[in-house]
C-alpha positions, 0 to 999 in steps of 0.5 A, a space after each residue: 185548262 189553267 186559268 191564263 191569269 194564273 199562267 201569266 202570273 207563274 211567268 211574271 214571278 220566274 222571271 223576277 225569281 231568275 234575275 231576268 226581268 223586274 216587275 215593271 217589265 215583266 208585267 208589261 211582257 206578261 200582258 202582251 200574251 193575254 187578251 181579256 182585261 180581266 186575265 191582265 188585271 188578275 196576273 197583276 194582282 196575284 205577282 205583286 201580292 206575292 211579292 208583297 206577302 212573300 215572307 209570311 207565305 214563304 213561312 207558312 209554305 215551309 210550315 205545312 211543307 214541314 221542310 225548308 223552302 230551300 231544299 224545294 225547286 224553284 218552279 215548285 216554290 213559285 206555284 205554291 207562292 201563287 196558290 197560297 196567296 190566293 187562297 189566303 187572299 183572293 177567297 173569291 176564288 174557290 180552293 178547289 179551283 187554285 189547288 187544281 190549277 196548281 197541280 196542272 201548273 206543277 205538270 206544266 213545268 215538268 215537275 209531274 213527280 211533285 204533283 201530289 206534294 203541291 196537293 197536299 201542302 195546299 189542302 193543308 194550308 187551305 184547311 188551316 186558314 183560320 189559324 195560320 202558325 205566323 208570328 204574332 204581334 207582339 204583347 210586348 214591343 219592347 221585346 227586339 226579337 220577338 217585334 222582328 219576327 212579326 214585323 218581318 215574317 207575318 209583316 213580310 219585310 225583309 229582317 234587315 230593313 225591319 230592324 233598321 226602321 225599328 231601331 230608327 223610328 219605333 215599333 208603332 210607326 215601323 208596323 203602320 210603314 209595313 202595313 201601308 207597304 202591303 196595300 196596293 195603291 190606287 192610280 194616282 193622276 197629275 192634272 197637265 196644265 199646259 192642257 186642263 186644270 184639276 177640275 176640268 180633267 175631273 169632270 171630263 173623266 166622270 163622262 167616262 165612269 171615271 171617278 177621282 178624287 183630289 189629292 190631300 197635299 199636292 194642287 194637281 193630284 187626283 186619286 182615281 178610285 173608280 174606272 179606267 182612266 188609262 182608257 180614256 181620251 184624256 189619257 191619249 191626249 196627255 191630259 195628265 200624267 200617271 206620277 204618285 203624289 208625294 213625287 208631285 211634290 218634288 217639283 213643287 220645290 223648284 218653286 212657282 215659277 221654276 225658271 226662267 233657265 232649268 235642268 232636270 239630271 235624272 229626268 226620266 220618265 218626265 213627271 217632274 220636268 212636265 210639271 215644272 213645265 206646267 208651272 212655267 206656262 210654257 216659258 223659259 227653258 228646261 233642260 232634261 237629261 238621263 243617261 241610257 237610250 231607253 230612258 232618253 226615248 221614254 223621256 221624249 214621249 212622256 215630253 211630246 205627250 204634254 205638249 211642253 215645247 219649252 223642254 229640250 231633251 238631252 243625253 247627259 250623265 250626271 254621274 260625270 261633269 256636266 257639259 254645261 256652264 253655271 247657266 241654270 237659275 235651278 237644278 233637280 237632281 232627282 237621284 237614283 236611289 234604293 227606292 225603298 221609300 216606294 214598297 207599296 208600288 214597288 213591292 219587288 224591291 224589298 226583295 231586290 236591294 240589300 242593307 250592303 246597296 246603300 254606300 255604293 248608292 250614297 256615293 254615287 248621289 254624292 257625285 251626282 249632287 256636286 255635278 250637278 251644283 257646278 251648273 247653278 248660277 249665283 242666287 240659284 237654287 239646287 234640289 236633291 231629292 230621293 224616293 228613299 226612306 233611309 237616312 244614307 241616302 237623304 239627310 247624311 248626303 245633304 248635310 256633307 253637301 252644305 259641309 263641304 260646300 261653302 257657296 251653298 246654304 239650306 233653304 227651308 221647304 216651308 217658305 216656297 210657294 206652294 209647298 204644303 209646311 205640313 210635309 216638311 220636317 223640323 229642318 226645313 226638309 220634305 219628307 214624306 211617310 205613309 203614317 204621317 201624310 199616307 204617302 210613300 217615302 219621299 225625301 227632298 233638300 234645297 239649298 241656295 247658291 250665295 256665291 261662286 
């Protein structure tokens, strides 16, 4: 019998692998079908570490195949992409064990003719293990080919993106991004004021074998490095927020005491509206928009778990005019974006996007943006932020902003309250990298309404 984590994860990678499902949702749907919490956590582990080493394992397949993966089924592709990633990272788990589930999975699919082709290919790559034929790094980094080829083959990034972050920020710094991208990443929990502090919520998990530890810049971030804290009371009572650090900071820009008059244009799921709620004690108002029902509905119980009653949820696009007045003392356009600032939690996306994604992205924030200014009153403050690492998307959208936009002036990060100046850049930006703070890509710009 297969193991039902190995099924499940076959399941997870075809329906990304055919445009069917992303990953969020596709784990979501694979779990449903599995009872014990063991399978649910095994088939997590094995989708995403796919996605995170699909390149080099992609390499090493076509190398022990001695043919293109091109020219093999895509079931077959998926089963040996699971396999060999666990036989080259889960080693708990005997060899034996992953080559038979792989040639029941091969039947399984109805691909009973590749059987012994899946079998050989894995004992190959099993027996090879301790001398794997992946690019290495290189002696010389200066070296443009050879650098690219470790980076995106042995790295597994795609060669679009490794060039631009060599190109931009160097070969040091692009590995060290690389690497941190192929990383999982621990639960990162923000502490809802509105209902416990940092402290309280910590010693309230460490009754349920829960043990956290403080985030190293945002105030109510607590990293999670043993337990289920998804199990627990606190996570029913909505005692915290699931939200990563670095966007914690995002809602830090909005100030102290972000009101008393807000709007959120891209609110979904709700971790920045609900901190910004928590920052204001409940008080004053906080509009909260998105567009598509789904994102409305998943906004609505994101709000009603906090216990924010000073929030009101409405269904807006920011991609259009807005329907409301230059009423709002500050508005976050927490645009949607690439999210490749985001590979560590989100490793399907280095598969998903193409360097030919960003201008139609680009555009898209820039509209969103200039919405978004028409509703901040003179002396407000307007936010855009991104979890993208690529400058189209982040410095050139800002700076054609202030360029175009003469009631608007730069406010730099550093001098609000509260925001840490050690993740805000020369020019009184936010931003966030992973060899720099260990955190994702995160990218944020303030800017001032001085007139109508």
């Amino acid at each position: 019998m297969i193991a039902p984590a190995r099924v499940a994860a076959f399941d997870i990678l075809q329906a990304l692998s055919s445009g069917r499902a992303d990953l969020p949702s596709a784990l979501a749907h694979a779990r449903e079908s599995l009872d014990d919490d063991r399978d649910r956590a095994l088939a997590g582990e094995i989708a995403t570490g796919v996605l995170r080493h699909r390149a080099a394992i992609d390499h090493l397949i076509a190398a022990f195949a001695k043919r293109d993966i091109d020219r093999l089924d895509p079931e077959i592709v998926t089963i040996l992409r699971l396999s060999s990633y666990q036989l080259l990272h889960l080693t708990r788990v005997p060899a034996a064990a992953v080559v038979d589930d792989a040639v029941d999975l091969t039947r399984r699919a109805k691909k009973r003719s590749a059987s012994g082709f899946v079998n050989a290919v894995l004992r190959s790559l099993s027996r090879g293990r301790a001398s794997l034929p992946l690019p290495p790094r290189p002696a010389n980094p200066s070296d443009r080919e050879s650098a690219l080829a470790y980076l995106a083959t042995t790295l597994s990034h795609p060669r679009w993106l490794a060039a631009r972050w060599y190109d931009r920020i160097g070969f040091e710094r692009a590995e060290q991004w690389m690497q941190f991208n192929n990383h999982p990443a621990k639960l990162t929990l923000r502490a809802n004021r509105l209902k416990t502090t940092p402290d309280a919520l910590a010693a309230r998990l460490d009754k349920d074998d829960v043990i956290v530890s403080r985030g190293r810049w945002a105030p109510d971030a607590l990293i999670v490095n043993e337990g289920r804290a998804l199990q627990t009371d606190a996570a029913t009572d909505g005692s915290f927020v699931v939200q990563d650090e670095a966007s914690q900071l995002v809602a830090l820009l909005a100030g102290p005491v972000p009101g008393p008059c807000v709007l959120d244009t891209c609110a979904s799921p709700g971790g920045k509206t609900t901190a910004m709620a928590a920052a204001s004690a409940g008080r004053g108002l906080i509009v909260a928009c998105d567009v598509r029902d789904a994102r409305i509905a998943l906004l609505t119980r994101t709000v009603a778990a906090s216990g924010a009653t000073n929030i009101r949820v409405v269904q807006a696009d920011v991609a259009r005019p807005l329907p409301f007045r230059q009423a709002f003392d500050c508005v976050l356009v927490d645009a949607p974006c690439s999210g490749l600032g985001t590979l560590r939690r989100d490793p399907d996306i280095r598969w998903r996007r193409l360097e030919a994604d960003l201008p139609a992205l680009a555009a898209a924030q820039t509209q969103m943006l200039r919405h978004a200014a028409a509703c901040v009153h003179t002396g407000g403050r307007l936010i855009y932020s991104t979890c993208s690492s690529e400058p189209e998307e982040n410095d050139d959208i800002a700076d054609a902003f202030l360029a175009d936009t003469a009631s608007f002036v730069a406010v730099d990060a550093s001098t609000i309250a509260g925001v840490p100046a050690a993740v805000v850049d020369e020019r009184g930006r936010l931003r966030t990298a992973p060899d720099r703070h260990a955190l994702e890509c995160f990218f944020g710009a303030v800017f001032a309404r001085t007139k109508l």
